[in-house]
C-alpha positions in Angstrom: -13.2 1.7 11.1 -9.4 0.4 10.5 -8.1 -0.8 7.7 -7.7 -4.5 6.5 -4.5 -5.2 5.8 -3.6 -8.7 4.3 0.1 -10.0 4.9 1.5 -12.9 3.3 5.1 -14.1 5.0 5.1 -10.4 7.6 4.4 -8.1 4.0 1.8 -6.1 2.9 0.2 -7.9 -0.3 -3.4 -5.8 -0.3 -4.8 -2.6 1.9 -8.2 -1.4 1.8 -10.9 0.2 4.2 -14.5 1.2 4.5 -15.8 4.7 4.4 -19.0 6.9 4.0 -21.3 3.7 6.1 -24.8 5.0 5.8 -26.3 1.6 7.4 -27.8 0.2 4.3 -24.0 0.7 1.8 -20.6 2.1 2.4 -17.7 2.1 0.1 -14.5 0.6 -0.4 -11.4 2.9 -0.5 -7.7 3.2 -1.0 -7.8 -0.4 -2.6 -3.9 -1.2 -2.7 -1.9 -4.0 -4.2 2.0 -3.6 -4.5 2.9 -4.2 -8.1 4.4 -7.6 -7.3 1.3 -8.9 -5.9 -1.0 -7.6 -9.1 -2.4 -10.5 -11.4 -2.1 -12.8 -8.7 -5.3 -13.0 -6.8 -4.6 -10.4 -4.2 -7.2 -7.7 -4.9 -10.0 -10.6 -5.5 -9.1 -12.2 -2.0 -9.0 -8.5 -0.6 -12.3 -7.4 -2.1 -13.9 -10.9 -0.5 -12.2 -10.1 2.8 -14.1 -6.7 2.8 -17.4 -8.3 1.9 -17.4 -10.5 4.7 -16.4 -7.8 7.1 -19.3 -5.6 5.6 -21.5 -8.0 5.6 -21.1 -9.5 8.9 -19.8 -6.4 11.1 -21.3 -3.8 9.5 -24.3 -5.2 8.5 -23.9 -3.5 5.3 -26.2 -5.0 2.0 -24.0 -3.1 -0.9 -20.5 -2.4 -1.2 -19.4 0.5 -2.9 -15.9 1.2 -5.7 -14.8 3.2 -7.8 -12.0 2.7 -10.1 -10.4 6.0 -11.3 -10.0 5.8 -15.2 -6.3 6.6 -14.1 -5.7 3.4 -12.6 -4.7 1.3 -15.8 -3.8 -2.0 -13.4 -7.3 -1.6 -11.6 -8.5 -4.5 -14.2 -9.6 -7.1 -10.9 -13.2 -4.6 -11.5 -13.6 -6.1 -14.8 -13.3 -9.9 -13.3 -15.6 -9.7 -10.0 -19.1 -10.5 -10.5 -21.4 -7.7 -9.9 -24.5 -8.4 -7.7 -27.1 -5.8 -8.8 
């Protein structure tokens, strides 16, 4: 499946893409946000992006992330309600 890519004024302000679609799940991967877009609402509207694309084109029920314990910004996984 491509990528999503959202642009704001012709740049690249988030980047993520599906993987590992099994029917029921898949998961999120490379999750991006240029530093100059982080803490302000990028990754949230990027991670709602994806769930509508799962949900409606891939018929998916559960999305999928990790967040390496590397990635000290990846703090928007702390913010988003979980749906268990």
């Amino acid at each position: 499946m491509e990528p999503t890519v959202i642009l704001c004024n012709q740049e690249v302000v988030a980047y993520a893409n599906f993987y590992d679609h099994d029917g029921d799940s898949c998961w999120l991967g490379n999750v991006i946000v240029p530093p100059d877009y982080q803490g302000k609402g990028a990754s949230q509207y990027l991670i709602r992006v994806m769930e509508i694309i799962g949900r409606e084109k891939l018929k998916v029920q559960r999305l999928k992330l990790v967040c390496h314990n590397t990635n000290t910004r990846g703090s928007f996984r702390r913010r988003l309600p979980s749906k268990r």
